[in-house]
C-alpha positions as CSV (number, residue, x, y, z in Angstrom):
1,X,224.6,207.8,-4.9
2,X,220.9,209.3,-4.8
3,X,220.4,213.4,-3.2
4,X,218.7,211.6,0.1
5,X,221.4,208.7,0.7
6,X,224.7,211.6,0.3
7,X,222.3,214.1,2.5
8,X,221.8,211.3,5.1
9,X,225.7,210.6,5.2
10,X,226.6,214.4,5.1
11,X,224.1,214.6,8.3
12,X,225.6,211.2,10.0
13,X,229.0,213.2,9.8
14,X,228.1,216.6,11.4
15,X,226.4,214.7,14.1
16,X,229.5,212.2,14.6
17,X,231.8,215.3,14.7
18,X,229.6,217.7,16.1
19,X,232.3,218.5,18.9
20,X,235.5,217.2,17.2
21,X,236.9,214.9,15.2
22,X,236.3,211.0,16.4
23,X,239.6,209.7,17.6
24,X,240.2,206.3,15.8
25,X,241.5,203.8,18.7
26,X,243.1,201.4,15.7
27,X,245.7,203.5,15.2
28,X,249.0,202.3,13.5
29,X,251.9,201.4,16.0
30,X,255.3,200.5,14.7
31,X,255.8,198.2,17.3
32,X,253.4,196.1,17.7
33,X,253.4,196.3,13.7
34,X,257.0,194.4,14.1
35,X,255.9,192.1,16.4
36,X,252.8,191.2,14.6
37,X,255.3,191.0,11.5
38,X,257.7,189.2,13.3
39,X,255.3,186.5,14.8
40,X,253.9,186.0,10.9
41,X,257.6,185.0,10.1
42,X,258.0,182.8,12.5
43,X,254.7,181.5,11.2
44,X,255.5,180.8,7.8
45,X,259.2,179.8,8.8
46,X,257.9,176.8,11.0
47,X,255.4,176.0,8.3
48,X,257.8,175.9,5.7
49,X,260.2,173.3,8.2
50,X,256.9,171.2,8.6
51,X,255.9,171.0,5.1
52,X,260.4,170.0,4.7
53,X,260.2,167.5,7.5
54,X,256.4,166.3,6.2
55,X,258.3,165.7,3.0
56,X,261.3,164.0,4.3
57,X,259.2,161.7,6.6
58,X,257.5,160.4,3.0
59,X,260.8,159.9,1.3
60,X,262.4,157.9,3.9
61,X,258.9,156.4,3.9
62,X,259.1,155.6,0.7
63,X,262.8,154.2,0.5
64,X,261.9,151.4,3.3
65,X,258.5,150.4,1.7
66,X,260.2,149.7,-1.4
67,X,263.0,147.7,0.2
68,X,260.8,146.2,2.1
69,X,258.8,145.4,-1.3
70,X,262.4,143.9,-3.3
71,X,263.0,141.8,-0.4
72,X,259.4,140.6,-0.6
73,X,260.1,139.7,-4.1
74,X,263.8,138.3,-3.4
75,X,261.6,135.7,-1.2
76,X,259.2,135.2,-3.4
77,X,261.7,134.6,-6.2
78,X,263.5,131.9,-3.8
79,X,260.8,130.2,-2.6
80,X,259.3,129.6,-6.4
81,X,262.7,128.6,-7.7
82,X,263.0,126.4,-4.7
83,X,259.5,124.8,-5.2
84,X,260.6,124.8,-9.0
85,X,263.4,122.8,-8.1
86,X,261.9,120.1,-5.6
87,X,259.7,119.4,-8.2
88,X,261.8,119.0,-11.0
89,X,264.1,116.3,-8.3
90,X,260.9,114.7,-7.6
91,X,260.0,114.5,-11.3
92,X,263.3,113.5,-12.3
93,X,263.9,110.4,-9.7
94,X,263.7,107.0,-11.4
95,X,260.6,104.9,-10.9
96,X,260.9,101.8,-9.1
């Protein structure tokens, strides 16, 4: 720090505390400190459930989608072998 900036700060403080000492208003309560500590637990706790729950949701999500998805395919599989079959009867009829 230059002379003129310290001698500046040095005359800012006997000004501010030209009758006494400021009294800082933020002072530190144990209290409210527990609260404030409890209330960010309770934070993080219910985040932590969301992000559980969030993650459950997409499982079971997941789980019907790809049932849904076999069964799909089952169908699929039945109506092609089915098809498969009709034709192969209609081929396989005599000609008259």
């Amino acid at each position: 720090m230059s002379t003129a900036v310290s001698e500046a700060f040095d005359s800012f403080e006997i000004y501010i505390e030209r009758n006494e000492r400021p009294y800082n208003y933020m002072t530190w309560d144990s209290q409210e400190e527990s609260k404030r500590s409890e209330a960010v637990k309770v934070a993080a706790d219910s985040s932590i459930e969301q992000k559980l729950c969030r993650s459950l949701q997409e499982e079971n999500l997941e789980k019907i989608l790809k049932a849904q998805k076999e069964l799909a395919i089952k169908q699929n599989l039945t109506a092609i072998q089915t098809a498969l079959k009709d034709s192969i009867d209609a081929k396989s009829q005599p000609i008259r």
